[in-house]
Every structure is written in structure tokens, then in C-alpha cells.
N, C-alpha and C positions, 0 to 999 in steps of 0.2 A: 362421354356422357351425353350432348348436345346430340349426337347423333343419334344415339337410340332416340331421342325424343324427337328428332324431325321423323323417322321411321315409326313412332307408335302414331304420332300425327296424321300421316301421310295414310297409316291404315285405317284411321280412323274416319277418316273422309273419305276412302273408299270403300267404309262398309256402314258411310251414311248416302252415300251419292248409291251404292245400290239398292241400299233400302227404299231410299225415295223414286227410282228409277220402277222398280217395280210394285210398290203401292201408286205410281200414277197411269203402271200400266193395268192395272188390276181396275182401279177406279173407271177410266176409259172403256175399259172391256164389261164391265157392269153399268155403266151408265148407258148403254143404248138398251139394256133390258127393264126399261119403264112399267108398271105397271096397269094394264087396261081400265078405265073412271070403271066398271062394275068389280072391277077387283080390289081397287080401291074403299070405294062404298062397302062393300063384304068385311074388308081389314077394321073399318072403322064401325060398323054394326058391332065385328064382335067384340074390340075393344071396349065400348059401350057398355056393351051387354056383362062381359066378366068385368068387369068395375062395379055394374049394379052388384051384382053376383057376389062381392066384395064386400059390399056396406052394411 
């Protein structure tokens, strides 16, 4: 019995160590796509804007 549970264990850390292996490669590969200060400004105009749009 002990050993199945070292073995569910043992998979369970390696399908959290790959989870996290590829959401930090995912985050890294998305983080040098920044977005330009006027694209920024535009994102934040329209959030503004449909909020007024809202009330």
C-alpha cells in the first residue's frame, strides 16, 4: 500500500514541476512583448470610455 502512495506522489510532482516549468516558460516568452506608452494610453482611453458607457 505505501508504495502505491510513494508512486501517486512521485507523479504528482511531476505533473506539478511540469505545470510550473511551462507556465514560467510561457510567462518569459510573453513578457518581452510589452506594450508601446500609445498602446497603452488607447487600452486605458477605452476602458474609461466603456465604464462611462456603463453608469
Amino acid at each position: 500500500m505505501s508504495a502505491y502512495l510513494i508512486y501517486l506522489t512521485y507523479g504528482a510532482l511531476g505533473i506539478l514541476f511540469l505545470f510550473t516549468g511551462i507556465k514560467s516558460l510561457l510567462y518569459l516568452r510573453g513578457r518581452g512583448k510589452a506594450p508601446s506608452r500609445s498602446e497603452l494610453d488607447e487600452r486605458l482611453l477605452n476602458t474609461l470610455n466603456d465604464r462611462r458607457e456603463n453608469e
